[in-house]
C-alpha positions in Angstrom: 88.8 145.3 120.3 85.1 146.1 120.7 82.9 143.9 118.4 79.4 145.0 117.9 76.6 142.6 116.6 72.9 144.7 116.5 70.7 141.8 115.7 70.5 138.4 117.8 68.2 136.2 115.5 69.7 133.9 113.0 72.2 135.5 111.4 73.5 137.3 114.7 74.0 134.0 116.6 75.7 132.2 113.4 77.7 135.3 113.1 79.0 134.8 116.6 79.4 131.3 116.3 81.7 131.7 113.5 83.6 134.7 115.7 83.7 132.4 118.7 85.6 129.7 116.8 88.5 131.7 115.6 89.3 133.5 118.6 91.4 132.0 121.1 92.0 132.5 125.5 93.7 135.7 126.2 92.4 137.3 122.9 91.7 140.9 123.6 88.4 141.0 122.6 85.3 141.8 123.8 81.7 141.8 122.2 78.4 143.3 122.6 75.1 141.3 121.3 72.2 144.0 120.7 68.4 142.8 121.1 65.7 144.5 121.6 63.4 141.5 121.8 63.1 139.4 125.2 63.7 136.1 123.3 67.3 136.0 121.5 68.2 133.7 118.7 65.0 133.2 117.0 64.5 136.3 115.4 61.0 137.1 113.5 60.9 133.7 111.0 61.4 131.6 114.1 60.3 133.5 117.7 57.2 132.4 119.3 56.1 135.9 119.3 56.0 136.2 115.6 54.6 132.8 114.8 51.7 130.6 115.2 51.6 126.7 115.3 50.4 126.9 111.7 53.4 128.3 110.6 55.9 125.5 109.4 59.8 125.6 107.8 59.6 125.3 104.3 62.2 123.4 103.8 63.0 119.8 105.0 64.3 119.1 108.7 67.6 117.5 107.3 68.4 120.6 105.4 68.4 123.1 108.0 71.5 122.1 110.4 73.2 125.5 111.5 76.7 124.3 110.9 78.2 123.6 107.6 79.9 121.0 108.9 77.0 119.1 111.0 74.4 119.1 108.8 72.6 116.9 111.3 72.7 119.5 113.8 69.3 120.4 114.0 68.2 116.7 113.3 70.1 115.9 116.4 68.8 118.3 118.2 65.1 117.9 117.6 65.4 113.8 118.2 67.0 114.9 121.6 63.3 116.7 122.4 61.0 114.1 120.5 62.7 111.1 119.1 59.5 109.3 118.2 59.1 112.3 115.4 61.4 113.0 114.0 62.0 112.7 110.1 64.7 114.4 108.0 61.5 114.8 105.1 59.0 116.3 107.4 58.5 120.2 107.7 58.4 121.0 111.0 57.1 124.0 112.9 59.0 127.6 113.0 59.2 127.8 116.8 61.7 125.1 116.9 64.2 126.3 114.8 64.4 129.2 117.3 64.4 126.6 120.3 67.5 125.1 118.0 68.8 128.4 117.7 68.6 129.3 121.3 70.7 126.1 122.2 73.3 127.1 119.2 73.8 130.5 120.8 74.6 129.2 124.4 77.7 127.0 123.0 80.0 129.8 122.0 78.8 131.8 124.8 79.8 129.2 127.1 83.4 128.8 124.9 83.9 132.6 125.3 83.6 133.0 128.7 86.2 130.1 129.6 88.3 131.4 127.4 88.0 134.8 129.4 86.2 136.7 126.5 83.9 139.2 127.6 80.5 138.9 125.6 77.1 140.6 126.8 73.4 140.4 125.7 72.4 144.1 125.4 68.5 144.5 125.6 68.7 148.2 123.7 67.6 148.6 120.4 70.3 151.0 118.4 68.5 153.8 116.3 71.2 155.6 115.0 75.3 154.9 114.8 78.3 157.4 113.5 81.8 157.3 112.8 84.0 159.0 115.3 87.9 158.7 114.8 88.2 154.9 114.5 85.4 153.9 116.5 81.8 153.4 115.6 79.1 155.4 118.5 75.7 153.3 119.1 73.1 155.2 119.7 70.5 153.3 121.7 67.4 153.8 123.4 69.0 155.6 126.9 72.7 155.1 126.2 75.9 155.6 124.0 78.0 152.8 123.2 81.0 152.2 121.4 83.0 149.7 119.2 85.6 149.3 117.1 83.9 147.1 114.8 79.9 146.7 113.6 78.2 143.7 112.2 74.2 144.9 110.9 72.0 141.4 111.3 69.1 143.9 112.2 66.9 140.8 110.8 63.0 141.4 109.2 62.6 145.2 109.9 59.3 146.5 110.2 57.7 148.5 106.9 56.3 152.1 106.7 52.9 151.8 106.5 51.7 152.4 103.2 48.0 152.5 103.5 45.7 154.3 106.2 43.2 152.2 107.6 44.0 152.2 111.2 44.2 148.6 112.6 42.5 147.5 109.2 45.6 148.4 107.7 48.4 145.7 108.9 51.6 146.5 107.5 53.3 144.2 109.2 51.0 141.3 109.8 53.9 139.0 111.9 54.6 141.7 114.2 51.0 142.3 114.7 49.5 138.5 114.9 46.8 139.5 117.6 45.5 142.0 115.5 45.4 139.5 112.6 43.6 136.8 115.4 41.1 139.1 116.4 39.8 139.7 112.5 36.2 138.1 112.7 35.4 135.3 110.4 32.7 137.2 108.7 35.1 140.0 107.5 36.5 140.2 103.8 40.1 140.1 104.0 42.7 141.1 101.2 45.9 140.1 101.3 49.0 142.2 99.8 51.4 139.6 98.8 50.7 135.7 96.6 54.1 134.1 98.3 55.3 132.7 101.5 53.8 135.1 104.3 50.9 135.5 102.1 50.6 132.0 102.4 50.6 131.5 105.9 48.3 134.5 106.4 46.0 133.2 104.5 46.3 129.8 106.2 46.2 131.5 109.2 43.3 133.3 108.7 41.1 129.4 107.5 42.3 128.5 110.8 39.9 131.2 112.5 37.1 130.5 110.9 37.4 133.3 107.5 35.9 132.3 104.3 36.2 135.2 102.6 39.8 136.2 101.3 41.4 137.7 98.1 45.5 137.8 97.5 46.9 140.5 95.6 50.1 140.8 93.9 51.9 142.2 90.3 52.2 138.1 89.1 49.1 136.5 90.6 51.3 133.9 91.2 51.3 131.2 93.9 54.7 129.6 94.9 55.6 126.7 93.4 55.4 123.4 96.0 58.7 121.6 97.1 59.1 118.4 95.8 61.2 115.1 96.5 64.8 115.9 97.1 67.2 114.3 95.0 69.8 112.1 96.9 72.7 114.3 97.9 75.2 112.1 95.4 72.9 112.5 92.6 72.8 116.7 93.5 73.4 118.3 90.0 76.7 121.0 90.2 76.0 123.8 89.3 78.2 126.0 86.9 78.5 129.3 87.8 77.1 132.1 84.9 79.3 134.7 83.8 77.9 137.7 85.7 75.7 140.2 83.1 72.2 139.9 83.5 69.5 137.7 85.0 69.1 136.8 81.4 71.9 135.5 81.4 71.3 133.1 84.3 68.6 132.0 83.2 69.9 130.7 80.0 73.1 129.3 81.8 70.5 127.0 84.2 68.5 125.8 81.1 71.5 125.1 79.3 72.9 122.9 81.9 69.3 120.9 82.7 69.5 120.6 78.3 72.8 119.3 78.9 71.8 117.0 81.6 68.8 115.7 79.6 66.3 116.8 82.1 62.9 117.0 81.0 61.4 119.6 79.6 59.2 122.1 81.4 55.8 121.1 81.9 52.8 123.6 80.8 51.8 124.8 83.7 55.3 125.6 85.4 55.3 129.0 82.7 51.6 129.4 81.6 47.8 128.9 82.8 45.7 131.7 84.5 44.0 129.4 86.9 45.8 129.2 90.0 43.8 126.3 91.3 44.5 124.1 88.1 47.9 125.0 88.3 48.3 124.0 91.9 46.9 120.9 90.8 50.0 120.2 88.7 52.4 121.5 90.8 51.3 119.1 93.3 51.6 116.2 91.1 54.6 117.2 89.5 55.8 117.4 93.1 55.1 114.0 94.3 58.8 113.2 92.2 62.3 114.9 92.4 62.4 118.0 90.4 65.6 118.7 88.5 65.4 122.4 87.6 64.5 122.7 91.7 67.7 121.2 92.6 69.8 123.2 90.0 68.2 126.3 91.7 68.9 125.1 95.1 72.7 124.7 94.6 72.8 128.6 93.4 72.8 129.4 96.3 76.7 128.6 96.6 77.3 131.8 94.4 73.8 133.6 93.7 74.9 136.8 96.4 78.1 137.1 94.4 76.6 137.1 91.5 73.9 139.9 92.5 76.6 142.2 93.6 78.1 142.0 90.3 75.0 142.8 88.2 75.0 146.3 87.0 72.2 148.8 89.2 70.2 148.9 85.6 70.1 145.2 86.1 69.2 145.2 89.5 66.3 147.5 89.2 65.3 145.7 86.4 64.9 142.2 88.6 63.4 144.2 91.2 60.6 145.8 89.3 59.7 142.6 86.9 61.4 139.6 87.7 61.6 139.0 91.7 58.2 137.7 92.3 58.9 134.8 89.7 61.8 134.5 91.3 60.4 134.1 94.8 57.9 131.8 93.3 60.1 129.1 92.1 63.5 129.8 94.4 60.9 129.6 97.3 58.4 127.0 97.2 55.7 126.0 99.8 55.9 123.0 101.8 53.1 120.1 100.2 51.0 120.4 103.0 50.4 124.2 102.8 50.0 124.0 99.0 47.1 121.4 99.9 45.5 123.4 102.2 45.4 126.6 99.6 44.5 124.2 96.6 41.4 123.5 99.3 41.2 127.0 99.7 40.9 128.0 96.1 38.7 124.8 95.5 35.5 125.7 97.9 36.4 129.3 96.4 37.3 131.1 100.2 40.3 131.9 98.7 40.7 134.2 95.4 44.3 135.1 93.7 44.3 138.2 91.7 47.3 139.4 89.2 48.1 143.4 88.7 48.3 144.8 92.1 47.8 147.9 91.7 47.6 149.6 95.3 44.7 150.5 97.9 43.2 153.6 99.5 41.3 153.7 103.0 38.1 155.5 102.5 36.2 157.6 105.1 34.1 154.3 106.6 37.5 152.4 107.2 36.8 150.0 104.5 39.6 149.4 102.0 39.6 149.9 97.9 41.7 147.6 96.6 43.1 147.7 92.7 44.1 145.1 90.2 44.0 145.6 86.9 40.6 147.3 86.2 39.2 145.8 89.4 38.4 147.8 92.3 37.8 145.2 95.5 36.8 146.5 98.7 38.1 144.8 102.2 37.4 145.4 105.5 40.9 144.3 106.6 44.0 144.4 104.1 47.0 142.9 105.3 50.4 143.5 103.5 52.5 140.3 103.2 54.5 142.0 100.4 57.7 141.6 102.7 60.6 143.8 103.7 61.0 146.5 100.4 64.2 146.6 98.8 63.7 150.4 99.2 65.2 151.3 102.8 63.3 154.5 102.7 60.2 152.4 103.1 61.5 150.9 106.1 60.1 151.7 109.5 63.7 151.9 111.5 65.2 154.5 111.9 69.2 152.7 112.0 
């Protein structure tokens, strides 16, 4: 048997760890490991070519161990490198998860091959792949492969670009982090997006020296900020919901924190216009363990189940008005980003607008940007909006 993996980042090298340990010598396997990119492992969130040292984890080093069964791993691992460092509380940078990654990847490698299973790192990228009798066909750049079975970890594929603009329009801002470097700090920059990549663009872009920026999105809504992390015996279970709506999950998580006597939600978790006041109160509130954090945290034992059973009426509906609240709570930033944007918003270099609307490129390559009734022009608009649900908007053509 053929095994094809088309993706090497994250979820490719987990995928064949977990392949690697259930196969055994003399198993008649063999598997192909497809990457276009020169460094495996690390994928976009984590390779040095998609990141800068500003860009941290946004979760804690203790949390992010590869192995369900080691949650150390990564712990280990970066002690091994810098022991004088290391703390399971810090948020460290994104590049070394994918150094952590790369060392994950060699240990099944290694297994395979002394077990006598072939396994090969393919440099190709596969644009196209059929069905023929039993067999898959993998189209790639300058040859046909083929495989009896497929696993897609393609990863953070690029978007279609949406506005024109030439390199004033960056659809895809971490593939494109020179172009977002060379932006000079006198220029007016909009960013598409108020969550995570919109957060380190906009971090990146203080770094450089721009004063000038405006974020754009449907909520106008920051993320929330991470706070203490409950011990792991005082972790809350979490009941599943009976699958229906997101409604319905919603009432099933306040019921429990009701249940568990939690206190209630403060003002400006659900209301307040002013971004830089309510950052304020995040921060604070973050500075203790959050309940209703942890309770979403533990979801994720049975959220993707749950997804695939909501109706497509449902789903749409999330899509269209519920996933950037989602994002903003499910996600939040690290303390020390969310104290570099409440700076931001503070000395007023940073602005946060709410009813994105869309842009247009006008003949002198300046950008019109739309919220509500505003109209905002830009001389650079980057679109941290992430990869659309929509795969027609995708720029790949697998």
């Amino acid at each position: 048997m053929r095994i094809a993996i088309i993706g090497l980042g994250c979820s490719g090298t987990l995928v064949l760890r977990a392949i690697a340990d259930r196969l055994r010598e003399g198993d008649p396997v063999e598997i192909l490991l497809f990457e276009s990119q020169k460094e495996v492992a690390a994928g976009l969130p984590y390779g040095a070519a998609f990141n800068d040292d500003c860009f941290v984890l946004n979760m804690q080093t203790s949390l992010l161990g590869a192995h369900p069964e080691r949650p150390q791993e990564f712990m280990d691992w970066l002690a091994g490198r810098s022991p004088d460092v290391v703390d399971g509380t810090d948020y460290t940078a994104r590049t070394r998860m994918g150094g952590y990654l790369a060392s994950v990847l060699q240990a099944p490698m290694a297994r395979l091959r002394q077990m006598g299973i072939a396994c090969e790192i393919v440099h190709d990228e596969v644009g196209d792949m059929q069905v023929r009798g039993n067999e898959y066909l993998l189209f790639g750049t300058t040859q046909t492969y083929t495989a009896d079975r497929v696993v897609l970890a393609p990863g953070h594929l690029k978007k279609r670009e949406r506005v024109g603009g030439g390199k004033r329009y960056i659809a895809n801002p971490y593939h494109a982090l020179d172009i977002v470097r060379a932006i000079p700090p006198n220029a007016q920059v909009g960013i598409v997006g108020s969550k995570l990549t919109a957060v380190d663009m906009a971090l990146l872009l203080r770094e450089q020296g721009v004063r000038r920026i405006s974020m754009f999105s449907g909520s106008g809504r920051l993320p929330l900020v991470r706070g203490i992390r409950l011990p792991e015996d005082r972790l809350p279970v979490v009941r599943r919901p009976k699958a229906g709506s997101p409604r319905s999950f919603l009432k099933a998580i306040r019921d429990q924190l009701r249940a568990m006597q939690a206190p209630a939600e403060y003002e400006g978790f659900l209301s307040g216009k002013d971004e830089g006041v309510r950052l304020a109160q995040e921060l604070e509130q973050a500075s203790a363990p959050r309940l209703w954090h942890a309770l979403l945290d533990e979801t994720k034992h049975f959220i993707d189940d749950f997804w695939q059973e909501l109706s497509p009426f449902h789903k749409r509906l999330f899509l269209r008005k519920y996933q950037g609240l989602w994002m903003s709570y499910r996600h939040p930033m690290p303390p020390s980003n969310a104290r570099a944007i409440a700076a931001m918003l503070a000395d007023r270099s940073l602005t946060v607008h709410s009813d994105y609307r869309g842009a247009l490129a006008g003949p002198d390559a300046q950008l019109t940007v739309r919220a509500g009734d505003q109209e905002v022009i830009a001389d650079y608009l980057i679109d941290a909006s992430g990869t659309p649900a929509d795969v027609r908007e995708i720029d790949s053509p697998l």
